[in-house]
PLY file of the C-alpha trace (Angstrom):
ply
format ascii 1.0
element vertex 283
property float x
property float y
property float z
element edge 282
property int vertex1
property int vertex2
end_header
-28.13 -0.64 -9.00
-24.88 -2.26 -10.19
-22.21 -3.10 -7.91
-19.76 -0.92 -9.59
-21.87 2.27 -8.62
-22.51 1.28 -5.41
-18.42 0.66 -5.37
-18.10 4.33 -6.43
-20.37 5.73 -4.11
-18.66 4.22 -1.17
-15.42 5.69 -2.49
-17.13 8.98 -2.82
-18.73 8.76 0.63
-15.64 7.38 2.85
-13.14 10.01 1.12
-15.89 12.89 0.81
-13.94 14.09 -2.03
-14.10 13.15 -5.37
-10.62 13.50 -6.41
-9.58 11.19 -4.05
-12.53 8.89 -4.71
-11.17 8.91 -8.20
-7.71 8.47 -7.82
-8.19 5.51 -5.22
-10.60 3.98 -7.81
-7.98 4.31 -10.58
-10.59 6.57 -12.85
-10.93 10.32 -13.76
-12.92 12.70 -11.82
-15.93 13.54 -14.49
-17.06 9.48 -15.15
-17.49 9.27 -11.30
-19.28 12.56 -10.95
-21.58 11.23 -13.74
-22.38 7.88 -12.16
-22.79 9.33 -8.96
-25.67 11.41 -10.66
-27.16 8.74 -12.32
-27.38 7.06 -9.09
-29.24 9.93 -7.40
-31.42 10.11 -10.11
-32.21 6.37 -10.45
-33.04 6.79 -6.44
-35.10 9.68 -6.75
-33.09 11.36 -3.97
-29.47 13.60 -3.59
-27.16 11.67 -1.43
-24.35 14.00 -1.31
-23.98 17.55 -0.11
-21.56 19.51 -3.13
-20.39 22.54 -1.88
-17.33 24.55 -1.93
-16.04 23.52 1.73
-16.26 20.09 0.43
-18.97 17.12 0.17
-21.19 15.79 2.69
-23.66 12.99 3.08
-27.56 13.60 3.10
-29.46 11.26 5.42
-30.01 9.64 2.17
-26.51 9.35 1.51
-25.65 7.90 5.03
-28.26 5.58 5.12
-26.91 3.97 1.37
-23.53 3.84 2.74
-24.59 1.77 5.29
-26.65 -0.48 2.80
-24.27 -0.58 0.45
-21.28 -1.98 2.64
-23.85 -4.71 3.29
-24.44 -5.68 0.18
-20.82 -5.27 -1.28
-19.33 -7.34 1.25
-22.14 -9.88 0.79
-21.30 -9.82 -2.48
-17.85 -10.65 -1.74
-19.00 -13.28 0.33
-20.77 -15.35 -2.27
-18.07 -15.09 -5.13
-15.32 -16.14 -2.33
-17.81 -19.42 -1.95
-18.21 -20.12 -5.34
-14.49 -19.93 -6.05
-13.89 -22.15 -3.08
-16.70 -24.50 -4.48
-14.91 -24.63 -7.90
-11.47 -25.71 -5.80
-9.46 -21.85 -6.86
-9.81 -20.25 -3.35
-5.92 -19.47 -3.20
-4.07 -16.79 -3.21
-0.50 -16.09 -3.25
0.71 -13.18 -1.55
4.39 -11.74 -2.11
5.35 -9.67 0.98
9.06 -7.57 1.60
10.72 -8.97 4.65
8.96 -7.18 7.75
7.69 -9.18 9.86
7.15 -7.45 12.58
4.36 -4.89 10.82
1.51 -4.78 13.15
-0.76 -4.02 10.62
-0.09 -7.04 8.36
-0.69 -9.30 11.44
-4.46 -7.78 11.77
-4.49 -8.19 8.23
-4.08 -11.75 8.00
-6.50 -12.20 11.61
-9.29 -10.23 9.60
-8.75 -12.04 6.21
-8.64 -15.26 7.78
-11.97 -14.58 10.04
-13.88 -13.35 6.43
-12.93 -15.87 4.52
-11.96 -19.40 6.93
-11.78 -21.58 3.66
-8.88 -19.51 1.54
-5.61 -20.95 1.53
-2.69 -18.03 1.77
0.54 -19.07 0.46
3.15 -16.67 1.22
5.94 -15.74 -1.02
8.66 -13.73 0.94
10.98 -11.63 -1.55
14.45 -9.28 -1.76
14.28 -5.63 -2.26
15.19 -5.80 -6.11
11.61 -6.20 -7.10
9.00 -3.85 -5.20
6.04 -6.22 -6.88
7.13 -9.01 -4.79
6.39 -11.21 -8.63
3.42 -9.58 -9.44
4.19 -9.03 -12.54
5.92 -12.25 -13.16
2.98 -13.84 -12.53
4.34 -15.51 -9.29
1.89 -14.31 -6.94
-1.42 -12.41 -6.91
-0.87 -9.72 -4.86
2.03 -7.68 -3.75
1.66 -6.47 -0.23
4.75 -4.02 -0.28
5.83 -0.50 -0.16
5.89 2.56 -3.06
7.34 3.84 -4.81
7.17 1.84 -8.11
5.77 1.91 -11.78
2.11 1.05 -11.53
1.13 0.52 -14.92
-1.44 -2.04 -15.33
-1.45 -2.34 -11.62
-4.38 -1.65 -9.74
-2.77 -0.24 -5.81
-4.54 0.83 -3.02
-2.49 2.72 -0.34
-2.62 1.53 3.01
-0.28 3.47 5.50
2.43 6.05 5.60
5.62 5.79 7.57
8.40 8.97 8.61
11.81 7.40 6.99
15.48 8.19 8.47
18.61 7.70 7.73
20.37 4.22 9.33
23.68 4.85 10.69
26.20 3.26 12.63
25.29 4.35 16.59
28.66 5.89 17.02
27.76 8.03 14.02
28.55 12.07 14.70
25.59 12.41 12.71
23.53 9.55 14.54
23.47 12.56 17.46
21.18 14.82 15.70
17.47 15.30 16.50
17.17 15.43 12.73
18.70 15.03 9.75
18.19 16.57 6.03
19.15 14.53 2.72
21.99 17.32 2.11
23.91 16.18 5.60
24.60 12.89 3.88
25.34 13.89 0.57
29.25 12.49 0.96
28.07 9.37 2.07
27.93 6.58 0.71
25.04 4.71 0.41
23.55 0.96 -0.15
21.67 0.47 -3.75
20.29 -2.18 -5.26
21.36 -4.09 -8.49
21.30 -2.65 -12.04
17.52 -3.22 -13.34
15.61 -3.00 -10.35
12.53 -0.01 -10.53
14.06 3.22 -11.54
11.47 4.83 -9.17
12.35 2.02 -6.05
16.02 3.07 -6.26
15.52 6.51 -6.50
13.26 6.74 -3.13
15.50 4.28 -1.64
18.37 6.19 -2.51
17.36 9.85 -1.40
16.35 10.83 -5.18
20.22 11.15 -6.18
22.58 8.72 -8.10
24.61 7.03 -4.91
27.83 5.12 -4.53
28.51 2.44 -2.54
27.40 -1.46 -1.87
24.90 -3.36 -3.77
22.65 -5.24 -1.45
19.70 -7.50 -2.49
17.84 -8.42 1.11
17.13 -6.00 4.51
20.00 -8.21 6.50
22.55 -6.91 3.63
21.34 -3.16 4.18
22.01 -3.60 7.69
25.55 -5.33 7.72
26.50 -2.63 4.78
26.14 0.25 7.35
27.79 -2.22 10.30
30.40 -2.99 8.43
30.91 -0.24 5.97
29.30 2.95 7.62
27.24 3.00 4.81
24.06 5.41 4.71
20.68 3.48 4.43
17.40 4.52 5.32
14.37 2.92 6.78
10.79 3.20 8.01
10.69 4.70 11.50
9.76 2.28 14.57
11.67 -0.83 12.59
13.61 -2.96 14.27
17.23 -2.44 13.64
20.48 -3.77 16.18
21.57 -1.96 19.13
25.15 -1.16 17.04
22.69 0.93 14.67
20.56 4.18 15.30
17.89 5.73 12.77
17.51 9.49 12.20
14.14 11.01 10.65
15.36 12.63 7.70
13.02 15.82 7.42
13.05 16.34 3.41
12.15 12.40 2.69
8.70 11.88 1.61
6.93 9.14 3.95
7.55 5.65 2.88
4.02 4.30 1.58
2.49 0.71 2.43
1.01 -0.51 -0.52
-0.80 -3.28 -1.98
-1.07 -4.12 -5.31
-2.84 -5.99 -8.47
-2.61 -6.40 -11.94
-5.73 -4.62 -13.56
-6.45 -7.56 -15.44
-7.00 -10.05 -12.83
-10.96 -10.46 -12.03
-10.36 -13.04 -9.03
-12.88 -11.12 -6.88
-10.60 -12.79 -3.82
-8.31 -9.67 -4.70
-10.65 -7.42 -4.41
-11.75 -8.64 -0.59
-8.54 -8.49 -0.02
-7.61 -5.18 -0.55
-11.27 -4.33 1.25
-9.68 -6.02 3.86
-6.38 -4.85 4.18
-7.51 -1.23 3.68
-9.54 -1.69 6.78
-6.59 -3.92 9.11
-4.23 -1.00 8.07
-6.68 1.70 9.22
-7.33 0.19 12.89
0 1
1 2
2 3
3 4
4 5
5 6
6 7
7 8
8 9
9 10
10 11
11 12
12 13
13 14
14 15
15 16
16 17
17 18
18 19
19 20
20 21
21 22
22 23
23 24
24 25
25 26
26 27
27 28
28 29
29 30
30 31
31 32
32 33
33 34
34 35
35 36
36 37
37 38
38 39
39 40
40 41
41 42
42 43
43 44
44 45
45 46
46 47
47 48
48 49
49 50
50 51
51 52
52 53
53 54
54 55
55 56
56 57
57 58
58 59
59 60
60 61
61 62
62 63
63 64
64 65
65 66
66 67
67 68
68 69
69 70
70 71
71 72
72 73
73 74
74 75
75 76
76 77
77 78
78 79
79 80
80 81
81 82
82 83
83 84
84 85
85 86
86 87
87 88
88 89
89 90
90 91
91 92
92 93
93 94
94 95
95 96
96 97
97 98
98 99
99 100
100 101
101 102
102 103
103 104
104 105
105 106
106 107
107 108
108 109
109 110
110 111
111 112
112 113
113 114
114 115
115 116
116 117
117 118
118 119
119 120
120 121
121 122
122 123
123 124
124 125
125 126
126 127
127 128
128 129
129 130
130 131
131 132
132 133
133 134
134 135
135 136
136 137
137 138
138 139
139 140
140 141
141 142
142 143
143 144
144 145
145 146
146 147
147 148
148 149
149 150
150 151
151 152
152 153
153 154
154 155
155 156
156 157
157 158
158 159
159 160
160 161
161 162
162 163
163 164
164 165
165 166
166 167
167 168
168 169
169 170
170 171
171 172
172 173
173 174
174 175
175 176
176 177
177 178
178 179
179 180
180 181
181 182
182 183
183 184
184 185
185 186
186 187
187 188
188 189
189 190
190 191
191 192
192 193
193 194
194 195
195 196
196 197
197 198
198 199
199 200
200 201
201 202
202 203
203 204
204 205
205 206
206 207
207 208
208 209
209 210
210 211
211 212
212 213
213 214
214 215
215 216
216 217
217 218
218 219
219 220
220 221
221 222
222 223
223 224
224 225
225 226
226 227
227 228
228 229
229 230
230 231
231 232
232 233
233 234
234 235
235 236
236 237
237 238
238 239
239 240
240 241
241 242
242 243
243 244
244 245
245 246
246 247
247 248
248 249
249 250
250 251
251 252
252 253
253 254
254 255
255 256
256 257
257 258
258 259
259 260
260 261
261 262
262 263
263 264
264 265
265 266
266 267
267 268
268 269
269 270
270 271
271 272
272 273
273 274
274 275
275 276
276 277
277 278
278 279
279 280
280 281
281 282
C-alpha cells in the first residue's frame, strides 16, 4: 500500500463522499474511484458502502481508517525528523492580521506539541496580497482567507465565517437586524490598490466595482469607516471599536479560512501542517 492511497482513502472515508474527497485532494472524481478499487482489491475486502443515499464504511473500512491515520501521521513523523536532522525544519508562515482567531492559537499549540523541534517564523502581511508571499516565494504557507486565484496552489479549507457590513455605530443602517448588499449600494466603500487579486477585491467589495478609499492594512479599513462613513465588511465575532457596529449582510457568501501551498513544494512539513491545521480549525 502506498501512502498516496492510503491518503485518498482517508479523504474518501472522513468526507464519505467522493466529490468532496476529490475536490479537497485537488484531483477528479474517476482517478480516486479507481484507486479506491484497487485498494479493495489489493486487500481482498470492500471498505466502503456505495449507495445512492451516500457512502459508508464497512468494518473493514473503519478499521483501515483507523490504521491508516497511524501510519500517515507516523509517516509524517519520520520525514519531519529527517528534515530536522538535515538542519531545514523551518517554515515560514504568512498570516493576515487577526490575531485574535481562536483557531490559529490551537493551531500553533497542536503544531508545536507534533513537531517540538520546527522553528515557525511568522510573516504578518496587508490585505493587498491574499497569499501572504506565497507566491513570491517569501513564505511557505499562507494561512489566510478566500477568495483568491489558486492556480498552482494546493488549499485546504479550514472554517467559514457569516460577513457584515462595518459601519459607523450611529449608522441608520447600523439599526437593522440585517442587512442585504442592495441597502448599501450608494455607499461608498474601502478597496484595495490597483493589482491586488481580481477575485480578493471583488469578495471584499460585495462583487460590484466600488468607490471610495484605498486602504492597504485592517487599521486603515477601520479608520476609513470612522472617519469617512465608509462601508467595509468583516468576519462576524471580530473585534472592531465601540464607535463601530457590524451588520450580517444576508446575500454575502461566508468568508472562508484558508490555507495554502504551492503544488510544487514537496517539504512534507507542509503537508503536517495542513493535517494539522485542518484538525485545530475543526475543534
Amino acid at each position: 500500500m502506498e501512502l498516496r492511497t492510503l491518503r485518498y482513502f482517508v479523504a474518501v472515508a472522513e468526507e464519505l463522499h467522493f466529490g468532496r474527497a476529490a475536490a479537497r485532494l485537488h484531483m477528479s472524481q474517476p482517478p480516486l474511484s479507481r484507486a479506491i478499487k484497487r485498494l479493495e482489491s489489493d486487500l481482498g475486502s470492500p471498505l466502503l458502502h456505495r449507495s445512492a443515499a451516500g457512502v459508508t464504511l464497512t468494518p473493514a473500512g473503519a478499521t483501515l481508517l483507523d490504521e491508516a491515520r497511524a501510519l500517515l501521521d507516523r509517516a509524517e513523523r519520520v520525514r519531519a525528523r529527517v528534515a530536522a536532522a538535515a538542519g531545514t525544519a523551518t517554515l515560514t508562515v504568512g498570516m493576515l492580521a487577526d490575531g485574535s482567531d481562536r483557531g490559529a492559537t490551537r493551531l500553533a499549540a497542536a503544531f508545536r506539541r507534533r513537531h517540538p523541534g520546527v522553528e515557525i517564523r511568522i510573516r504578518e502581511t496587508d490585505l493587498t496580497d491574499p497569499t501572504c508571499g506565497l507566491r513570491a516565494g517569501l513564505v511557505d504557507l499562507a494561512l489566510t482567507r478566500a477568495p483568491f486565484d489558486e492556480t498552482g496552489l494546493n488549499v485546504y479549507e479550514l472554517r467559514t465565517d457569516p460577513v457584515g457590513a462595518v459601519l459607523c455605530a450611529d449608522d441608520p443602517l447600523a439599526r437593522r437586524d440585517r442587512l442585504a448588499l442592495a441597502d448599501l449600494a450608494d455607499r461608498r466603500w474601502f478597496r484595495f490598490p490597483d493589482g491586488t487579486d481580481p477575485l480578493w477585491q471583488a469578495y471584499w467589495n460585495g462583487g460590484e466595482p466600488r468607490e471610495g478609499p484605498v486602504v492597504r492594512a485592517v487599521q486603515e479599513c477601520v479608520q476609513a469607516v470612522l472617519w469617512n462613513g465608509t462601508v467595509g465588511i468583516a468576519p462576524l465575532g471580530h473585534d472592531l471599536p465601540g464607535r463601530l457596529a457590524v451588520v450580517p449582510l444576508a446575500d454575502m457568501a461566508p468568508s472562508r479560512v484558508v490555507v495554502a501551498a504551492n503544488e510544487a513544494d514537496a517539504n512534507p512539513l507542509i503537508h503536517s501542517f495542513a493535517r494539522i491545521a485542518t484538525a485545530a480549525y475543526r475543534d
